[in-house]
N, CA, C and O atoms as a GROMACS GRO file, in nm:
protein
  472
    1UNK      N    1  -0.202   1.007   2.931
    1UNK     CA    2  -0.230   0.879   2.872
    1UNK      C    3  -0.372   0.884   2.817
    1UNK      O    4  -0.472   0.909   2.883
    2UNK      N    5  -0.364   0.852   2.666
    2UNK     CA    6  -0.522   0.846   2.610
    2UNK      C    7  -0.564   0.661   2.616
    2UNK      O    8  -0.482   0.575   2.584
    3UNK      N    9  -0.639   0.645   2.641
    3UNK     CA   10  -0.724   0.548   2.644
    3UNK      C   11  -0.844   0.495   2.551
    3UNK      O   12  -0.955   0.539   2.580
    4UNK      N   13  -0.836   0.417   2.456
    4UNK     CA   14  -0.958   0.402   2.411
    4UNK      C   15  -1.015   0.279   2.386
    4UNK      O   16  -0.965   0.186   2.323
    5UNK      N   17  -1.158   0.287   2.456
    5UNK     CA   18  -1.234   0.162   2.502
    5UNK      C   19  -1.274   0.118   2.423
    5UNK      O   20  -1.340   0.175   2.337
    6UNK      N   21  -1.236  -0.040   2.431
    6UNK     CA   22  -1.322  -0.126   2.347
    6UNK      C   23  -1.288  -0.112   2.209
    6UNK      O   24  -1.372  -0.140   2.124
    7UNK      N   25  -1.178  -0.072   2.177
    7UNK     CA   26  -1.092  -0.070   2.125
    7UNK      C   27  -1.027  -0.177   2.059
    7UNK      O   28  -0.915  -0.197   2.105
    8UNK      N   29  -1.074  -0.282   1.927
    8UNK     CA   30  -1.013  -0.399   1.894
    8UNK      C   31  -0.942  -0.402   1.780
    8UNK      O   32  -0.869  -0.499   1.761
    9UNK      N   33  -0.947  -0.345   1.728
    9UNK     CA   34  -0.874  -0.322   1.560
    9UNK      C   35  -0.724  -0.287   1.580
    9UNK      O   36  -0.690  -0.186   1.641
   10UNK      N   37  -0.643  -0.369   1.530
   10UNK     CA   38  -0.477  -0.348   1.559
   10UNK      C   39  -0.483  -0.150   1.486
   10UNK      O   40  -0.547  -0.098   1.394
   11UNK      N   41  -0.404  -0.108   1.564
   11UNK     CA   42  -0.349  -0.002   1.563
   11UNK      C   43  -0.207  -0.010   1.463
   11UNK      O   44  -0.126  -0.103   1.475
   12UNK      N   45  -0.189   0.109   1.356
   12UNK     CA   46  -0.062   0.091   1.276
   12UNK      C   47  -0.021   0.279   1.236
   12UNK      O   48  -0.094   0.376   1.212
   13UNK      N   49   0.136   0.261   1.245
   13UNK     CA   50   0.128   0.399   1.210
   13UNK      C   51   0.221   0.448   1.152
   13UNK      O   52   0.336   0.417   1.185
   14UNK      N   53   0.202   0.527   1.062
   14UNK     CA   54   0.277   0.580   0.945
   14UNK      C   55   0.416   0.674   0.983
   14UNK      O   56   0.397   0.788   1.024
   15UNK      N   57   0.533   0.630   0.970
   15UNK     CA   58   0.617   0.738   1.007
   15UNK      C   59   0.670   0.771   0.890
   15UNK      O   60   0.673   0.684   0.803
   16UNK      N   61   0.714   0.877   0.867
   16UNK     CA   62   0.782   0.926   0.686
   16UNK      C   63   0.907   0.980   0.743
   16UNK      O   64   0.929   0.992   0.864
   17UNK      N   65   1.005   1.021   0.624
   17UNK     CA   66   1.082   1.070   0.627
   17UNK      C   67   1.236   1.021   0.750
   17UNK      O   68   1.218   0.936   0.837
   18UNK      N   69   1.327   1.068   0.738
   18UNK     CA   70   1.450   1.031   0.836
   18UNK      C   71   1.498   0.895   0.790
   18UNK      O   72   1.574   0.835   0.865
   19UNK      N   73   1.464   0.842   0.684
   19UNK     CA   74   1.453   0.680   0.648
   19UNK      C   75   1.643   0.623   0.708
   19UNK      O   76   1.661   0.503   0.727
   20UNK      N   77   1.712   0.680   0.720
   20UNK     CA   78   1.858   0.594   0.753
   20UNK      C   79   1.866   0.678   0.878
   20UNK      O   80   1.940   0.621   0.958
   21UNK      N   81   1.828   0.768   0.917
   21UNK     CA   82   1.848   0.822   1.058
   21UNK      C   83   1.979   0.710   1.115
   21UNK      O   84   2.000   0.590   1.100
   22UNK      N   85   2.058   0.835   1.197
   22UNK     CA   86   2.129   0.774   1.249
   22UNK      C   87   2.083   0.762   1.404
   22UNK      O   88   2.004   0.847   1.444
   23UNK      N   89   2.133   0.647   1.507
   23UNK     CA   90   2.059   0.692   1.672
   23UNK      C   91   2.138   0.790   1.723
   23UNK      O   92   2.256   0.810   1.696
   24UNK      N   93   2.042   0.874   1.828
   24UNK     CA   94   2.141   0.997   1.932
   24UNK      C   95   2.243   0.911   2.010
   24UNK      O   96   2.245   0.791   2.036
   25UNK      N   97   2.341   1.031   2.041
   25UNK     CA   98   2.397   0.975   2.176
   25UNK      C   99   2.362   1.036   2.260
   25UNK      O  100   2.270   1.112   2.227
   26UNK      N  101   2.406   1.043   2.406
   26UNK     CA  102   2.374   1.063   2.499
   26UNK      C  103   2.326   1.004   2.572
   26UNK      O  104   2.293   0.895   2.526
   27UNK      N  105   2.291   1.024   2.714
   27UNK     CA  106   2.195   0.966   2.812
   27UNK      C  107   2.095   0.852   2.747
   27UNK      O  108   2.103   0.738   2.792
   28UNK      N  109   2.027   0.873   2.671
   28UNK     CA  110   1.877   0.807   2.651
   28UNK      C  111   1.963   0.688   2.522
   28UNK      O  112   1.886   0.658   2.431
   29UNK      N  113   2.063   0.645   2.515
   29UNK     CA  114   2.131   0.593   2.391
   29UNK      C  115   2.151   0.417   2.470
   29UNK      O  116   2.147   0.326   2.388
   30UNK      N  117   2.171   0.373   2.629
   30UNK     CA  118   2.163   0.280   2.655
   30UNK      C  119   2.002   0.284   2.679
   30UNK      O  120   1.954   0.183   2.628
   31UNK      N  121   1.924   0.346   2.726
   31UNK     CA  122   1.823   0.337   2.766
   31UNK      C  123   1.727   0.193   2.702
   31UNK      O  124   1.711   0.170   2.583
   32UNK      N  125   1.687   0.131   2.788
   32UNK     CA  126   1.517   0.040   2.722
   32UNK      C  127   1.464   0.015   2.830
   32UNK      O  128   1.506   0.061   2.936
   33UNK      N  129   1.365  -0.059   2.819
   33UNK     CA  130   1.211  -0.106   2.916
   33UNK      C  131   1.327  -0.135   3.027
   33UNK      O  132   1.434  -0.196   3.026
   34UNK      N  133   1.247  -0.055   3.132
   34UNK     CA  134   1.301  -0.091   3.297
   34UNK      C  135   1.289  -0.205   3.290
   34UNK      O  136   1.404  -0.246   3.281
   35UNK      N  137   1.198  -0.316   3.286
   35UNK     CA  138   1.207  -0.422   3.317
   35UNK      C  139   1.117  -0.484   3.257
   35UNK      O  140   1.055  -0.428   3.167
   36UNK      N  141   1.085  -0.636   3.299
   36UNK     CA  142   0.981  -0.735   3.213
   36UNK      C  143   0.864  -0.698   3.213
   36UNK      O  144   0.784  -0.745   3.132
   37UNK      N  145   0.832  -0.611   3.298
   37UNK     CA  146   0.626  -0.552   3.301
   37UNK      C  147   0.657  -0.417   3.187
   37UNK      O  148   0.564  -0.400   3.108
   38UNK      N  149   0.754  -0.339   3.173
   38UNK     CA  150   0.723  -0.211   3.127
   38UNK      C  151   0.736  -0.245   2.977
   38UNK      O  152   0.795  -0.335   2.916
   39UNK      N  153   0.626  -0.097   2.923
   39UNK     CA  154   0.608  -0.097   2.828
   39UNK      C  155   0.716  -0.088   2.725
   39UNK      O  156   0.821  -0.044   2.772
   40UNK      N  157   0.719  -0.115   2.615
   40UNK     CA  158   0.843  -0.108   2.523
   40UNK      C  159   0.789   0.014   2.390
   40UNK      O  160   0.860   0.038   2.293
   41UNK      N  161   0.676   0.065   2.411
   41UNK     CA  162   0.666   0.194   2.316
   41UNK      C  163   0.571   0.270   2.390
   41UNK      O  164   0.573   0.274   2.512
   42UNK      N  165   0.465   0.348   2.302
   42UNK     CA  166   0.376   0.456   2.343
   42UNK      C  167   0.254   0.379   2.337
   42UNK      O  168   0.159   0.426   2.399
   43UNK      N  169   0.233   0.248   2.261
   43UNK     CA  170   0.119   0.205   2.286
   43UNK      C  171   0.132   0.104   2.313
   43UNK      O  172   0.218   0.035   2.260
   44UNK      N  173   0.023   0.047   2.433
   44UNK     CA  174  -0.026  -0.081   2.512
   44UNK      C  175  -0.154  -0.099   2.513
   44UNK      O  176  -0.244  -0.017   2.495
   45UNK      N  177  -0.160  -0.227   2.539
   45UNK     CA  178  -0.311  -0.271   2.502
   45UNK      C  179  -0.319  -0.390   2.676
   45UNK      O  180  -0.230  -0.444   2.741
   46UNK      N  181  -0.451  -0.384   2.690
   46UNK     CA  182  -0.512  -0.467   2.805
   46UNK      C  183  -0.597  -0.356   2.917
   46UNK      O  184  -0.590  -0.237   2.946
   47UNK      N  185  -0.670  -0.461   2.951
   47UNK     CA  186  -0.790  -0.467   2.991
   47UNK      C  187  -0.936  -0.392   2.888
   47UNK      O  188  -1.019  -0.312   2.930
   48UNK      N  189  -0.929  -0.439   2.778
   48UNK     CA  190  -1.018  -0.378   2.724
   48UNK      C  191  -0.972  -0.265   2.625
   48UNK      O  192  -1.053  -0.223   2.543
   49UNK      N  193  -0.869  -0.225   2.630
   49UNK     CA  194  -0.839  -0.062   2.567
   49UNK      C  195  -0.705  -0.065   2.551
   49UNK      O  196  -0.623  -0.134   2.611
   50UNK      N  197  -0.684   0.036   2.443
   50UNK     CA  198  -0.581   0.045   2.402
   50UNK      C  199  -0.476   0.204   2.508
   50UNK      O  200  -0.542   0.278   2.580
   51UNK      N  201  -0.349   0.220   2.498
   51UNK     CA  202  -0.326   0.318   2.600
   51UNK      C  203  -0.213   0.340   2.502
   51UNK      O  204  -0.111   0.275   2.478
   52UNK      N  205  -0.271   0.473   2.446
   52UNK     CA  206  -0.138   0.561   2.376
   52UNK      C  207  -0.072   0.693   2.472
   52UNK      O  208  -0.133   0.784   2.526
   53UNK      N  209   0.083   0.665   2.469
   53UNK     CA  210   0.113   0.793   2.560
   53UNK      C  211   0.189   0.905   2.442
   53UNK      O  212   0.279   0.880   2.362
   54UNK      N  213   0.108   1.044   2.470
   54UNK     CA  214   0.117   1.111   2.411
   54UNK      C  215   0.204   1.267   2.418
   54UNK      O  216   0.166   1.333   2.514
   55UNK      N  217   0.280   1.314   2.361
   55UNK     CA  218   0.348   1.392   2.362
   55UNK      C  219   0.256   1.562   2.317
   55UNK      O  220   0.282   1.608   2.205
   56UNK      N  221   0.161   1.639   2.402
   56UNK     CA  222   0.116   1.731   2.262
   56UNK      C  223   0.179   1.844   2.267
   56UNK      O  224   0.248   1.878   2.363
   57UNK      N  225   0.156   1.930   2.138
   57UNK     CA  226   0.216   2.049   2.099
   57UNK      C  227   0.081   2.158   2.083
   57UNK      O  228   0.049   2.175   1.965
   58UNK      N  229   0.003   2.230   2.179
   58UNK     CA  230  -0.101   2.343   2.092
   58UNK      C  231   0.004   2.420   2.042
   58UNK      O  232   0.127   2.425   2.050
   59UNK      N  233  -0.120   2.497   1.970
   59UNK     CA  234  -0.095   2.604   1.956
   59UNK      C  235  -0.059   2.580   1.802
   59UNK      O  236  -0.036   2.692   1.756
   60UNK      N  237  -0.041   2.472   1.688
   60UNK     CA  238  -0.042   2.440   1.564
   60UNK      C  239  -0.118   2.522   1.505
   60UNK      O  240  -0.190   2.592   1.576
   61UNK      N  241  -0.124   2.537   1.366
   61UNK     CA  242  -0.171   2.545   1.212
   61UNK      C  243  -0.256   2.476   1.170
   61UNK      O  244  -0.341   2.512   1.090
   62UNK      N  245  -0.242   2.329   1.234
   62UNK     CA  246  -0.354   2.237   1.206
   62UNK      C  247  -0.233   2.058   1.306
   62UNK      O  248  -0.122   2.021   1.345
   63UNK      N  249  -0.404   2.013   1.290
   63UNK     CA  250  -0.357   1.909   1.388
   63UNK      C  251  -0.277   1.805   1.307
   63UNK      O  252  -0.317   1.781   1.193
   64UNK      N  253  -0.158   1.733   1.358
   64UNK     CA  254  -0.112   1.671   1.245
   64UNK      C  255  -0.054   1.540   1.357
   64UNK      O  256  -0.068   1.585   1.470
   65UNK      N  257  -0.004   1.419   1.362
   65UNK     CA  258   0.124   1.356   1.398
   65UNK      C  259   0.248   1.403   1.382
   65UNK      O  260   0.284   1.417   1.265
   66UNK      N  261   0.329   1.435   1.476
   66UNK     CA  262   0.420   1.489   1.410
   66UNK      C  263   0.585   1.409   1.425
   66UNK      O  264   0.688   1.430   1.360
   67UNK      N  265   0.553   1.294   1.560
   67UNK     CA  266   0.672   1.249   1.547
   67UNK      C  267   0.653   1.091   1.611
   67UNK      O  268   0.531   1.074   1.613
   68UNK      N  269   0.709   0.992   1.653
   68UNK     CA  270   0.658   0.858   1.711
   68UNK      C  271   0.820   0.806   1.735
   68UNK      O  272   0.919   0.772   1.670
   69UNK      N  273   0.771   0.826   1.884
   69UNK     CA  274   0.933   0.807   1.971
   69UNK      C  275   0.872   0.640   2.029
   69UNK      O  276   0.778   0.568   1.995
   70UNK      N  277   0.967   0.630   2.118
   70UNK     CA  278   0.996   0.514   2.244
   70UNK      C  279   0.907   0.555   2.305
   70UNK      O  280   0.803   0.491   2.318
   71UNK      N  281   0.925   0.673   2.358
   71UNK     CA  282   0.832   0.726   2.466
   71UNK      C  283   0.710   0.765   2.472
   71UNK      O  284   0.642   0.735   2.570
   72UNK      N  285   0.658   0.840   2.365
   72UNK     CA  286   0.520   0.858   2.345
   72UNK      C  287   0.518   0.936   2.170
   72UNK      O  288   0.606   0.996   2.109
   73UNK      N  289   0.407   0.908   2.140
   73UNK     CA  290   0.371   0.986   1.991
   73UNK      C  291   0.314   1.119   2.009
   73UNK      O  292   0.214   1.142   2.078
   74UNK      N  293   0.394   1.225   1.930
   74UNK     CA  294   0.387   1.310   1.941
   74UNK      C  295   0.264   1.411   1.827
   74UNK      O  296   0.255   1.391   1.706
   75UNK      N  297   0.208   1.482   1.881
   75UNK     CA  298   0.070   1.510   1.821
   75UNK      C  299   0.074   1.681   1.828
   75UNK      O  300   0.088   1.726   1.942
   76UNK      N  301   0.062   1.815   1.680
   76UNK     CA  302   0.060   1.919   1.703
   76UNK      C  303  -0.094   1.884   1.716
   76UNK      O  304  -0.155   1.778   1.703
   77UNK      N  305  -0.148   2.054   1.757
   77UNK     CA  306  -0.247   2.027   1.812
   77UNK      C  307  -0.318   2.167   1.771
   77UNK      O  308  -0.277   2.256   1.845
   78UNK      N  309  -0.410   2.212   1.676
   78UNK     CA  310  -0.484   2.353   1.599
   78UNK      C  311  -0.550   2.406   1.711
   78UNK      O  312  -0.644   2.482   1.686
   79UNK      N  313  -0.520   2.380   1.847
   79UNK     CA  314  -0.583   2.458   1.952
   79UNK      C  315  -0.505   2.563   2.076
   79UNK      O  316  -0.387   2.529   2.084
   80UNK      N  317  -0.527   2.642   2.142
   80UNK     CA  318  -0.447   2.710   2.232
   80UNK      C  319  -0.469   2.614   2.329
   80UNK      O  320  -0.551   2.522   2.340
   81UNK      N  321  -0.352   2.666   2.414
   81UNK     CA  322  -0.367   2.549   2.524
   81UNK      C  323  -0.424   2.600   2.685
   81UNK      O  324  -0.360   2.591   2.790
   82UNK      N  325  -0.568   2.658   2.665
   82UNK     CA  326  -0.638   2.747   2.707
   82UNK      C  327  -0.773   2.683   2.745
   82UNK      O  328  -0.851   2.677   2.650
   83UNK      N  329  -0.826   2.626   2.884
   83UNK     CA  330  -0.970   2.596   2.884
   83UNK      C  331  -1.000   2.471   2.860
   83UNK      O  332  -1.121   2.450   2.862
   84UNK      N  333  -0.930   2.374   2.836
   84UNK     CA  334  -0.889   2.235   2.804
   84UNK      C  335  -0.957   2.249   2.659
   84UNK      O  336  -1.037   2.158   2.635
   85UNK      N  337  -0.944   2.322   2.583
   85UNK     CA  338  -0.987   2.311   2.394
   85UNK      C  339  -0.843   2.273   2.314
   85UNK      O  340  -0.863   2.244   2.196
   86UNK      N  341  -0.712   2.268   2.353
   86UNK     CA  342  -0.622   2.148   2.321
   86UNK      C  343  -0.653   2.009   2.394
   86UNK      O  344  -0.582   1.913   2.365
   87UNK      N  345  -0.722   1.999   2.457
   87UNK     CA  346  -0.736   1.814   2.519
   87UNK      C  347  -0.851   1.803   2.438
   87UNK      O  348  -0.848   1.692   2.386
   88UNK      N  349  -0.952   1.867   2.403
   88UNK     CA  350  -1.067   1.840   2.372
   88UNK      C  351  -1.011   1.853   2.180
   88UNK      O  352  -1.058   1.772   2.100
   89UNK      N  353  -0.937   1.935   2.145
   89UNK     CA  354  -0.925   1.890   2.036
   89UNK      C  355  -0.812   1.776   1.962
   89UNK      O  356  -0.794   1.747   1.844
   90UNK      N  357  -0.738   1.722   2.104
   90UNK     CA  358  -0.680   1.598   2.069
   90UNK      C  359  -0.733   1.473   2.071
   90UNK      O  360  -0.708   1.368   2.012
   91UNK      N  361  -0.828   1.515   2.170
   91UNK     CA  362  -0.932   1.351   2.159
   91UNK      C  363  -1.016   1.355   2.025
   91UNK      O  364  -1.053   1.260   1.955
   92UNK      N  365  -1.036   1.490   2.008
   92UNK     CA  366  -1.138   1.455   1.833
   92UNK      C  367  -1.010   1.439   1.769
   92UNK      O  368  -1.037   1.354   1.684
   93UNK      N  369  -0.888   1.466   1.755
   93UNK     CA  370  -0.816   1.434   1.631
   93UNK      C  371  -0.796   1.283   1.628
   93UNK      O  372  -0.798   1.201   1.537
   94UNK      N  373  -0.776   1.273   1.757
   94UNK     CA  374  -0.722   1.132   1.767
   94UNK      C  375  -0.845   1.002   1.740
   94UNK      O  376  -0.812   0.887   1.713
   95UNK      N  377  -0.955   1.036   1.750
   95UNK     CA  378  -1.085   0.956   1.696
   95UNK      C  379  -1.058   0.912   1.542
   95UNK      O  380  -1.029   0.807   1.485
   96UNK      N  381  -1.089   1.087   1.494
   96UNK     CA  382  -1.044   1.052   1.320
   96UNK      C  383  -0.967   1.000   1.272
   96UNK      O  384  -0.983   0.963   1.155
   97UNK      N  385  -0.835   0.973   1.349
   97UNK     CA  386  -0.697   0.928   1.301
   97UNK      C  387  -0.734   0.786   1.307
   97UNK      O  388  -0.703   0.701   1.224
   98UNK      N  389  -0.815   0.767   1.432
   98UNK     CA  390  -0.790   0.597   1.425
   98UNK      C  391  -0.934   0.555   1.394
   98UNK      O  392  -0.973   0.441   1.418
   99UNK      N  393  -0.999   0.636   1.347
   99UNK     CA  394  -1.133   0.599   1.283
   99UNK      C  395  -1.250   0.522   1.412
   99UNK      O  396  -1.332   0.431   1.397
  100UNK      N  397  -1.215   0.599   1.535
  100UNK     CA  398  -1.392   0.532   1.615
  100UNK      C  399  -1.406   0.670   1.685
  100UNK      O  400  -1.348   0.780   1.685
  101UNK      N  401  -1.482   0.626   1.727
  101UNK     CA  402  -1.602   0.736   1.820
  101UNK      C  403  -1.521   0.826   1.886
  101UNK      O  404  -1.416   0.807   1.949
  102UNK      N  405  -1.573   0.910   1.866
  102UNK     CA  406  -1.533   1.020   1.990
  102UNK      C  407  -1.535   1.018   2.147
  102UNK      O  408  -1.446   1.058   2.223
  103UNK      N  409  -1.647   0.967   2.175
  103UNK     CA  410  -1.667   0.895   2.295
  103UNK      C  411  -1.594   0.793   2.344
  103UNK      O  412  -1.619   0.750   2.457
  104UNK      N  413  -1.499   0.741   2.270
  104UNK     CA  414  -1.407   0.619   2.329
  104UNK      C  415  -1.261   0.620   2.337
  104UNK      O  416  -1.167   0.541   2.351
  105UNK      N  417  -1.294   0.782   2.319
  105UNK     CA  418  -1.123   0.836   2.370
  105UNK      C  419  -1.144   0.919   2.453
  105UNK      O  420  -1.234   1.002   2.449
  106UNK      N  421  -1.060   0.903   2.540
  106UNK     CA  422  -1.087   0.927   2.679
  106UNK      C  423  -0.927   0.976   2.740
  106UNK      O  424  -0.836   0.893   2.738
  107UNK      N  425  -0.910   1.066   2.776
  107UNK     CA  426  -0.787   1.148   2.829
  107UNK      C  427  -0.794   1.067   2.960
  107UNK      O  428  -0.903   1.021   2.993
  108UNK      N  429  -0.705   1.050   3.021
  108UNK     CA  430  -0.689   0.946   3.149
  108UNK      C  431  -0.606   1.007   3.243
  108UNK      O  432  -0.617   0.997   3.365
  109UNK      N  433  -0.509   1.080   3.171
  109UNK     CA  434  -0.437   1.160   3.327
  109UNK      C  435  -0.299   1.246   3.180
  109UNK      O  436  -0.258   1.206   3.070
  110UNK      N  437  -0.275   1.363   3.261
  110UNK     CA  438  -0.227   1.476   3.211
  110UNK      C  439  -0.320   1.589   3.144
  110UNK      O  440  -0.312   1.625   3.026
  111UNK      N  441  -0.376   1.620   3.206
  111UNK     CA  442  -0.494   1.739   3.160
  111UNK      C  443  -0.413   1.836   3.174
  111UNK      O  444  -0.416   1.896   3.066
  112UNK      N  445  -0.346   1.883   3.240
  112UNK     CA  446  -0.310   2.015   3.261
  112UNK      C  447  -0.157   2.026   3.234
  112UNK      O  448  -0.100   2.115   3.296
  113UNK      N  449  -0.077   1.944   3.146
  113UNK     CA  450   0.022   1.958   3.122
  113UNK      C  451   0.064   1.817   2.952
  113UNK      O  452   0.002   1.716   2.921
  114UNK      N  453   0.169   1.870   2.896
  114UNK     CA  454   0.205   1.850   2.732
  114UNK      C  455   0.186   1.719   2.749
  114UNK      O  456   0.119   1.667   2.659
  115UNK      N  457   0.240   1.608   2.883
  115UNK     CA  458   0.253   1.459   2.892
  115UNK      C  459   0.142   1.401   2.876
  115UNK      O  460   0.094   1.418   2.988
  116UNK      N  461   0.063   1.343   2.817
  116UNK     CA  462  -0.024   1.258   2.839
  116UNK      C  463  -0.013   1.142   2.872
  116UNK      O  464  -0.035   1.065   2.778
  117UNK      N  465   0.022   1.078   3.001
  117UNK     CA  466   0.091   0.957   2.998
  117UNK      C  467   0.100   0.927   3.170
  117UNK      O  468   0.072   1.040   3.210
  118UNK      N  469   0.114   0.872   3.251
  118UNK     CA  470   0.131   0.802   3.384
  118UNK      C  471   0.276   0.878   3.419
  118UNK      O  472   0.335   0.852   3.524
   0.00000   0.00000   0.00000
């Protein structure tokens, strides 16, 4: 889960392509929000900050968005996933993308594995 403080500017995000997509079946096809507290996408907002849950991919060509589910937005990532220099280069991508500080994105839990998220 990325976090970023102080954080007030509505968040918006570009998805391209798949425009008539049809939905999967399977398992995840009844699926929605467990219940009245849970979240209904990848991003939530309160206490101050915004909380995107993130899907990453190292090991990219270059850092890009690459997909924006239910579950979390998915992010390649121009780093190995070696030494935490994929976490460290998703928090700088993710600054530029949403245009603030570097300092106010903040990795919150999944360091050591693709989930970024609770």
């Amino acid at each position: 889960m990325l976090a970023l403080a102080g954080f007030r500017r509505p968040l918006a995000a570009v998805v391209r392509g798949g425009g008539g997509a049809m939905p999967r079946k399977g398992k995840e096809a009844g699926k929605g929000p467990a219940g009245p507290g849970a979240a209904a996408g990848p991003v939530s907002a309160g206490e101050g900050c915004v909380r995107v849950a993130v899907r990453a991919k190292p090991g990219a060509r270059r850092s890009a968005v690459t997909d924006v589910t239910a579950e979390a937005v998915g992010v390649a990532i121009a780093a190995p996933p070696s030494e935490g220099e994929a976490n460290a280069e998703l928090c700088r991508y993710l600054s530029k993308v949403l245009e603030v500080k570097k300092s106010e994105v903040i990795l919150e839990k999944g360091s050591g594995c693709r989930r970024k998220w609770p």
